[in-house]
N, C-alpha and C positions, 0 to 999 in steps of 0.2 A: 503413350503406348496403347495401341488398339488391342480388344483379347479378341484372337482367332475364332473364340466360340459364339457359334450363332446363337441365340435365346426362339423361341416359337410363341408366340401369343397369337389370339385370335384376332381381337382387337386390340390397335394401340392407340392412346392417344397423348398430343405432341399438347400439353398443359394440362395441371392439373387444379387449377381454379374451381369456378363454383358452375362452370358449363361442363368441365372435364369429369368432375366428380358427378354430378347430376347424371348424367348422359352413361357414365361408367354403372352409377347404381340401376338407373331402372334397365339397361341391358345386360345385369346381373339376375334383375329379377324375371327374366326369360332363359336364366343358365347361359349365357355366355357371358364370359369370363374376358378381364381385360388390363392392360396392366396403361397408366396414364405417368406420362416422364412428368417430373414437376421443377422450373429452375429455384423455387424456393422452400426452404427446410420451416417446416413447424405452420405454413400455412401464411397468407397473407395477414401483414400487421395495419392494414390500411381502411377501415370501416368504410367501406364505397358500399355500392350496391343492393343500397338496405329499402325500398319500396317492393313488394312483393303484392301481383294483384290474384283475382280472387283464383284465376286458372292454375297460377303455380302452386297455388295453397291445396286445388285439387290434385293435383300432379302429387304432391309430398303426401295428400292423403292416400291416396294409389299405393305409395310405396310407405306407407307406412310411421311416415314419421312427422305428422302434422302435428300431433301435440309437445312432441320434443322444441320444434319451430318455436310455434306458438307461446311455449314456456320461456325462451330464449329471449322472445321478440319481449315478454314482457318484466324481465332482467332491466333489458338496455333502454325502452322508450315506454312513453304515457301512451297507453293505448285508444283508440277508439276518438284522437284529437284533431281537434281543427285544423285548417289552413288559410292564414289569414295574411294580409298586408297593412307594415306595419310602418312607422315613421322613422323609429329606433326600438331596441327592445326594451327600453325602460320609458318606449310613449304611447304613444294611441293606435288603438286599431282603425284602421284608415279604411279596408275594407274582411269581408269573410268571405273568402272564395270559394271554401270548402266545409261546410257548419261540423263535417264529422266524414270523419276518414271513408268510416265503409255506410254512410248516409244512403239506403236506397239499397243496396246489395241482396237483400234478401230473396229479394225476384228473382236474381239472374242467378244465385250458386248459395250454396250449404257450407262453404268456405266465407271468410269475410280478409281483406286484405290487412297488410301487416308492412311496420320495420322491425326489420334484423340485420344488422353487421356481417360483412363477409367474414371476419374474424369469429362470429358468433356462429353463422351457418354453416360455416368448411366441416369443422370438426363432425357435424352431424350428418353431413350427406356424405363423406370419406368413412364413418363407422359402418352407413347402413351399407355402403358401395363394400367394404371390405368385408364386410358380416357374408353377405351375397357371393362374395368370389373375386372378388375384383383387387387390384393390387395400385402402389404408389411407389415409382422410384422419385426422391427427393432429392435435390442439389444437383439433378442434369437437365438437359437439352437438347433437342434432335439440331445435329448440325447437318447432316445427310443423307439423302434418302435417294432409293432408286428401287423402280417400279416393273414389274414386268406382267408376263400376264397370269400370273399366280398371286401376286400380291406384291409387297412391298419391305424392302431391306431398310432398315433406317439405323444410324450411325448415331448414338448419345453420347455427350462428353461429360463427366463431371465438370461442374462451375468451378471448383477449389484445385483438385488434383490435375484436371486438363487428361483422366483416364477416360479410353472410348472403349465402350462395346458397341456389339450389335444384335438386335432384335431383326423377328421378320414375323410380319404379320398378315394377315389374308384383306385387314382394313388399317389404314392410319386416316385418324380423323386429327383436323386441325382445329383445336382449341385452345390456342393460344393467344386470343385477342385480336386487336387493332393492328398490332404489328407483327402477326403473326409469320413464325420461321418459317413453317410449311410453306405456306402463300407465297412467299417469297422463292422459297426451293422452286415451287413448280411456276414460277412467272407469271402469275395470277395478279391483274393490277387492279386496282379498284377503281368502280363503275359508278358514277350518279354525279352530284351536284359539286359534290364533293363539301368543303368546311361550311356549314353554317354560321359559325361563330366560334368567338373564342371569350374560354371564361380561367379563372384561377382558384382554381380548390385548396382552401385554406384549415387545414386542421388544425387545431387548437384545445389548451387548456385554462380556461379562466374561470375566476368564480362569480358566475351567472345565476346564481340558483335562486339567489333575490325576485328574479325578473322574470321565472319559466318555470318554477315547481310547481307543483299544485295548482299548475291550470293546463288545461287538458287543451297542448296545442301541438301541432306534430310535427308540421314546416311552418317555419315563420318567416315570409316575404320582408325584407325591409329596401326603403325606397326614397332617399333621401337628397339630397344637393354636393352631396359626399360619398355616398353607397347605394349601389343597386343591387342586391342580390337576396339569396337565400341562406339562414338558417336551418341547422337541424340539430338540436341538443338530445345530448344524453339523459336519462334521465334523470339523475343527480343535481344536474345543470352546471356542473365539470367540464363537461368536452363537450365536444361538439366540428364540424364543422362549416364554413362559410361557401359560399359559391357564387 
């Protein structure tokens, strides 16, 4: 069932992730106001995206919420650690790539860089985006949109119920990723080299803390006859995961 009644927003935008939210708040913090479709309820359950360098840490300072970050980041990870290559995690450090995360920073910014969890930083840039003016519809997706020269109608459906409304707004920005619906609606193919490579993100829970507490290391390279990849644990040395 589509409902007849159009909705008006200034901005809209088509995901509501850690660009959608981002992009929502600081063009809150100019008074426009914006409402972001999101297809997941309570926020991503998936810790990706947690290197943050020193521009965005300015960026969050701008809008206010760099010590919230900052308090988050140091919840979930050992701060201020290394980056090193390893044999296994319970062998030798083979090389140090990186003696200390923000090693040298001081020169170039007043910010110092950081991890934090997408699960850890949603929450915070959706409070300060909604504090500001900004809104979240949750469990839908732009399935259809049509443009004209005032702006743009866009059609959301619920994930669960299969209900559509419709919005209309003067911008719809597409923030919805890699495989972004927009991109797709408007026939936009992507441009460049195209795959570099392909790897397998491995989440997991095991008990590591033997092997990663109490040393101040932040990615750990391992490089073995059996495994090539990266480490990133939690602080606990609980979870973590591989790549």
């Amino acid at each position: 069932m589509v409902s007849t009644t159009v909705e008006e927003v200034p901005v809209l935008f088509s995901g509501g992730g850690l660009v959608g939210l981002s992009t929502a708040m600081f063009l809150a913090q100019h008074g426009i106001s914006s409402v972001a479709v999101e297809r997941l309820r309570g926020g991503s359950p998936v810790p990706r995206a947690a290197f943050f360098h020193m521009r965005t840490l300015e960026m969050f300072r701008s809008a206010g919420i760099e010590d919230q970050v900052r308090a988050r980041s140091l919840e979930e990870f050992e701060p201020e650690g290394a980056i090193v290559l390893m044999d296994t995690l319970a062998g030798k450090v083979l090389a140090g790539l990186i003696p200390s995360l923000n090693e040298g920073v001081e020169a170039l910014s007043p910010c110092r860089r950081l991890f934090v969890t997408q699960p850890g930083l949603e929450p915070i840039l959706r409070a300060r985006a909604e504090q500001a003016g900004a809104s979240v519809i949750e469990g839908s997706e732009v399935v259809r949109i049509a443009q004209d020269a005032d702006g743009v109608t866009a059609t959301i459906r619920d994930v669960e119920t299969g209900g559509e409304r419709r919005l209309r707004a003067k911008y719809l920005i597409g923030t919805d990723g890699a495989h972004s619906k927009v991109r797709e609606l408007l026939g936009i193919e992507f441009d460049g080299r195209g795959v570099f490579s392909n790897a397998i993100t491995i989440y997991f829970h095991a008990p590591l803390a033997e092997y990663v507490v109490g040393k101040a290391l932040s990615v750990i390279y391992v490089k073995n006859a059996e495994l090539s990849g990266f480490f990133r644990m939690d602080r606990d040395g609980n979870s973590g995961f591989l790549v």
